[in-house]
N, C-alpha and C positions, 0 to 999 in steps of 0.2 A: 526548409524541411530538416528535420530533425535527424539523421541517421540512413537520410535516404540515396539513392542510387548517387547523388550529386557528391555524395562523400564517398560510396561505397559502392563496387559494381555486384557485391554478392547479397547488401542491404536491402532491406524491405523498406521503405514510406512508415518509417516510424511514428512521426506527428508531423503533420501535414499543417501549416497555419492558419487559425483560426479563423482568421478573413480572407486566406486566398483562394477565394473561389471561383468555378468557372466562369461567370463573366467577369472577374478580375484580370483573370490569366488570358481573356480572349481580349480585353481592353490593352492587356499588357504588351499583347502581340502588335497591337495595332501605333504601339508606342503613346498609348493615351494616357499611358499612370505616373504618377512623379514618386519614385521613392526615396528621397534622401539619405532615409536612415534604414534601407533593407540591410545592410551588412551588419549592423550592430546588432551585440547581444544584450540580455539586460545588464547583464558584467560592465560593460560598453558604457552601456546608457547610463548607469550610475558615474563613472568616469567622470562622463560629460557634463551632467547634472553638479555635480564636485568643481570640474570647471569652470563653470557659469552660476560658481556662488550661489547656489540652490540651498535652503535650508536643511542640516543635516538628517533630520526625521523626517523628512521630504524625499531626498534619498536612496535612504535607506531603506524606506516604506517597500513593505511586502510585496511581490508582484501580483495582481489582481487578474483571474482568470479574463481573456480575450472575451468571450462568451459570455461571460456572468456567471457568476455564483449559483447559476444552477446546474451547471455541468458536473459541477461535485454530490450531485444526486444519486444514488446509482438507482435507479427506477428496474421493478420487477413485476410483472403479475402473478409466476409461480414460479418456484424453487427450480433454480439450473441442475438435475441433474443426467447426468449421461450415463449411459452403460458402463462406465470405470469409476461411478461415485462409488459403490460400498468397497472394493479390492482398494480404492487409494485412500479411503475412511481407515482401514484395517489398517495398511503401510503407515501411513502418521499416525496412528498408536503402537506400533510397534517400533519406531524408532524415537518416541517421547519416552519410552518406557523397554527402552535398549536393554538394560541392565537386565529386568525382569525376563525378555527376549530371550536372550541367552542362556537362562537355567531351563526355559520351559520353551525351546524351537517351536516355529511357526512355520508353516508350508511356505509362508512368504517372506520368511527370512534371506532365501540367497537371493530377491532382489533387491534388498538392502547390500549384502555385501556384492554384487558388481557392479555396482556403482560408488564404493566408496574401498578406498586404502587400508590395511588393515590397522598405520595409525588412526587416524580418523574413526574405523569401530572402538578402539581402544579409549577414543578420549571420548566417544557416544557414550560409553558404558561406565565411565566415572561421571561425566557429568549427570546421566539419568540417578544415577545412586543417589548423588549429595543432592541432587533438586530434583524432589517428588513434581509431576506436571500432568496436566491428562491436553488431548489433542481434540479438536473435532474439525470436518472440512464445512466450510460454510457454502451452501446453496446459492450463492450470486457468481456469478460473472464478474471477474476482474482484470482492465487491460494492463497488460507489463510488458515486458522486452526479457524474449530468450533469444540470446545468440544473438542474429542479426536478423530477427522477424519479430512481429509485434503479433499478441498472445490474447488472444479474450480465455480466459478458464479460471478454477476454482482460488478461492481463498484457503491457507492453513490458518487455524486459530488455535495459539497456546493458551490455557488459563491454569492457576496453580492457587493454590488456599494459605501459599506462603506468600511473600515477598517476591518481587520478581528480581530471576540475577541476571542483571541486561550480560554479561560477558558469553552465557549460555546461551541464550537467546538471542545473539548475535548471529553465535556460530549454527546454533539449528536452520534459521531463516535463512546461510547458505545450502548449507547440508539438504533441506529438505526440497528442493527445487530440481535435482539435480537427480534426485532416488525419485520423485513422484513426479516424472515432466508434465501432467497438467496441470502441478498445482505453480503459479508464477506470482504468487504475493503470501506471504507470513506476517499473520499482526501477531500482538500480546493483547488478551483480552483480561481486562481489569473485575476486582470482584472476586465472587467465589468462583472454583474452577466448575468449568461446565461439563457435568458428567456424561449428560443425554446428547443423541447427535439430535443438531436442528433440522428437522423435517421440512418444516414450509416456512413461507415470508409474508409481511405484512403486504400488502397491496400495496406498490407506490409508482403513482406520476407525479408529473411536474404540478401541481395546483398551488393554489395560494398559500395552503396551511403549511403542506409539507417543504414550501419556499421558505415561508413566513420562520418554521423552525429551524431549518440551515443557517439564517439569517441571525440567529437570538446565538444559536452555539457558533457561530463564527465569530459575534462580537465579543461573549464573552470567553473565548481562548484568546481571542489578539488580544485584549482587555486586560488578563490573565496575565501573559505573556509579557507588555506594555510594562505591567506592574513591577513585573520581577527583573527589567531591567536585563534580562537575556536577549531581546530583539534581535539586536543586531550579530549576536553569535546564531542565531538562523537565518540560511538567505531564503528560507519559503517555508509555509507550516500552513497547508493544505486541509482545510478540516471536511471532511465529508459524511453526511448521511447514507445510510444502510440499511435495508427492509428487513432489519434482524430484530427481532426482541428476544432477551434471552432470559433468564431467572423464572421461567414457566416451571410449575409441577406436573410432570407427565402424567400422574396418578388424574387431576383435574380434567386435561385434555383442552387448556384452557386455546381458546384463537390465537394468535400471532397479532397484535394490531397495533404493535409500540413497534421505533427504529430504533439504532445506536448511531454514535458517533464516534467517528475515525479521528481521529489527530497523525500529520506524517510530518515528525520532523527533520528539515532536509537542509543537507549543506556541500557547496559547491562553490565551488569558482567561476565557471565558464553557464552554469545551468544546461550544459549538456547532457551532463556526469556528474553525481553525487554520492552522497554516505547520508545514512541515518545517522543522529544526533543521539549518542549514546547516556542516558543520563545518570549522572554520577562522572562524568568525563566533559562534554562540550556544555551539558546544563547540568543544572541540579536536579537532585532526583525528585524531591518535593514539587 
């Protein structure tokens, strides 16, 4: 287990193993399970595999969810929100657009500043200057790690009508976890920026179709990826579907009935502990 009491007495059951389930762990007690390779990591496993003259794109091959590729779902029937969506809607607009903040106060401006340094406002408020961005909080459920407990709550989403400057984008994705403690995951959403807050979600369960699509974008990012010869400078690139459709005309009032897709590119050593893959640094930005 991943960050669990077994490492940590103050740690919550961060990620608990895929296949160890209770009648595993009751087989286990009884001494009926053989586990050879329970200590190893895939860190480990790769090693090993290196050891025993395994092909090196054999390897080095992606790790493949325990579960199956449909774990990377995130299934919803209606938009997550709680009595703290619109106040942490406002908060991520108001620290996307820090600079502007500042000449025109907001009643919710000093929970931006006690939670952050007054370096830290100072480099908010040139960064929002030189890169115009708009924010919105997205309506799903996403699991992350704050602290030492494991978090179901909201997504932050940047989008900008420029160029994206990952060095900014870096730094908000810590910044803004820490001023909005429900929010525990920050994409960059690609495209034109999204003005309107997303209200509702597309309907989604596990079915064939909504599989059958996770399937088509997961092949062609590896594909993608394959291509360009970066592979092996990610050790995992996680692609996931999302009950978001976004490029709607509010004026229409058109349904929800498209996803998106998530790409996370992740790099580690141990796959305990990572960094996002910064591009223009570990990839290329293309």
């Amino acid at each position: 287990e991943s960050a669990s009491s077994l490492a940590s007495k103050n740690a919550d059951a961060i990620k608990t193993h895929h296949n160890d389930t209770n009648l595993v762990r009751e087989l286990r007690n009884k001494g009926r399970v053989v586990e050879p390779l329970k200590d190893f990591h895939k860190d480990e496993v790769r090693a090993i595999g290196r050891d025993l003259g395994l092909p090196q794109d054999l390897v080095q091959r992606h790790p493949f969810p325990g579960p199956g590729l449909a774990i990377r779902v995130i299934c919803a029937e209606e938009p997550y929100h709680c009595d703290d969506y619109n106040e942490t809607h406002t908060i991520l607009r108001l620290i996307v657009k820090f600079a502007d903040t500042l000449e025109k106060p907001h009643a919710l401006l000093q929970r931006i500043k006690n939670s952050t340094t007054e370096e830290e406002r100072t480099m908010l408020a040139s960064m929002t200057r030189q890169h115009p961005m708009m924010s919105t909080l997205l309506p799903i459920k996403s699991v992350g790690v704050q602290g030492d407990c494991r978090t179901y709550s909201y997504v932050a989403a940047i989008s900008s009508n420029e160029a994206p400057h990952w060095p900014t984008l870096f730094k908000l994705a810590k910044i803004i976890p820490r001023i909005c403690g429900c929010v525990n995951r920050v994409v960059f959403m690609f495209g034109e920026a999204i003005k309107e807050i997303v209200h509702d979600v597309t309907p989604t369960f596990l079915t064939t179709g909504v599989l059958s699509t996770l399937r088509q974008a997961d092949y062609l990012a590896h594909k993608l990826l394959q291509e360009s010869g970066y592979a092996t400078k990610l050790s995992q690139m996680p692609v996931i579907l999302v009950p978001l459709h976004f490029g709607r005309d509010p004026i229409l009032r058109q349904a929800s009935c498209q996803r998106s897709v998530v790409i996370r590119t992740f790099i580690t050593n141990d796959f305990m502990t990572g960094i996002p893959a910064m591009p223009g640094d570990q990839i290329p930005v293309e």
